[in-house]
C-alpha positions in Angstrom: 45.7 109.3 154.4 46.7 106.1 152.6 48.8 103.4 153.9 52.1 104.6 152.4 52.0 107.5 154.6 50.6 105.9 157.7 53.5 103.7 157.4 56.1 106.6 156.6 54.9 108.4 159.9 54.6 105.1 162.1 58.6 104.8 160.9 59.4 108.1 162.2 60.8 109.5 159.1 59.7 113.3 159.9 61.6 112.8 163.3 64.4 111.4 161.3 64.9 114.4 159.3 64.7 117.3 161.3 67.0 115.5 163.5 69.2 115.9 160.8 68.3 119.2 160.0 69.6 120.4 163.4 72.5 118.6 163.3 73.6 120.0 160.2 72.9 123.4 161.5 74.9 122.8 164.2 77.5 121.6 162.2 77.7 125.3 160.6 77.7 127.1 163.7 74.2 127.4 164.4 72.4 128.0 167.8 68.3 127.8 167.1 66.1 127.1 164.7 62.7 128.6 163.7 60.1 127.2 162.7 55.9 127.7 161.5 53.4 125.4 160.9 49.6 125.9 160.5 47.7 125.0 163.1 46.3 122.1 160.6 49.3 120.8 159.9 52.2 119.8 162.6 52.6 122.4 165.7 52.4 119.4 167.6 55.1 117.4 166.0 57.3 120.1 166.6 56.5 120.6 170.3 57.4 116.7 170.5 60.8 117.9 169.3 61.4 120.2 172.0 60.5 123.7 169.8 58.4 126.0 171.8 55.7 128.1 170.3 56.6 132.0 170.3 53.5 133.8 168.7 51.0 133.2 166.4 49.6 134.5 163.0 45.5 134.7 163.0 43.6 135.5 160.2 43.8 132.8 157.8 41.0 131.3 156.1 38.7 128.7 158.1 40.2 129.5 161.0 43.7 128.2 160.5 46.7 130.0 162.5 50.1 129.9 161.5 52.1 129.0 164.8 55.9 130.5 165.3 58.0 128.0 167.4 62.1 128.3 168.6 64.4 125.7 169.5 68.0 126.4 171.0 70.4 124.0 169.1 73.3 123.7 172.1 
């Protein structure tokens, strides 16, 4: 990790944009969003933003799981 992205995520710029993902879904008419993300990457950055996991895919090389989460947009 260098510093750029260090500093990109101490900004909250992730948070920034799926905030404004789900505010343009909501905008046309939508009620949830879906979501996956290996377990090496960001489950847990989604779980911060209120998505809740709903299953998981197992199988994947090294171990890795890709983990289904929900959020209801109203």
């Amino acid at each position: 990790m260098d510093l750029d992205e260090i500093k990109s995520r101490r900004d909250g710029w992730g948070g920034k944009l799926l905030l404004a993902a789900e505010e343009e879904a909501r905008r046309r008419g939508c009620d949830r969003a879906c979501v996956s993300s290996f377990t090496f990457q960001a489950p847990a950055f989604y779980q911060r933003h209120g998505y809740i996991e709903t299953g998981r895919t197992l199988g994947f090389p090294g171990g890795a799981e890709d983990v289904h989460m929900y959020k209801k947009l109203s």
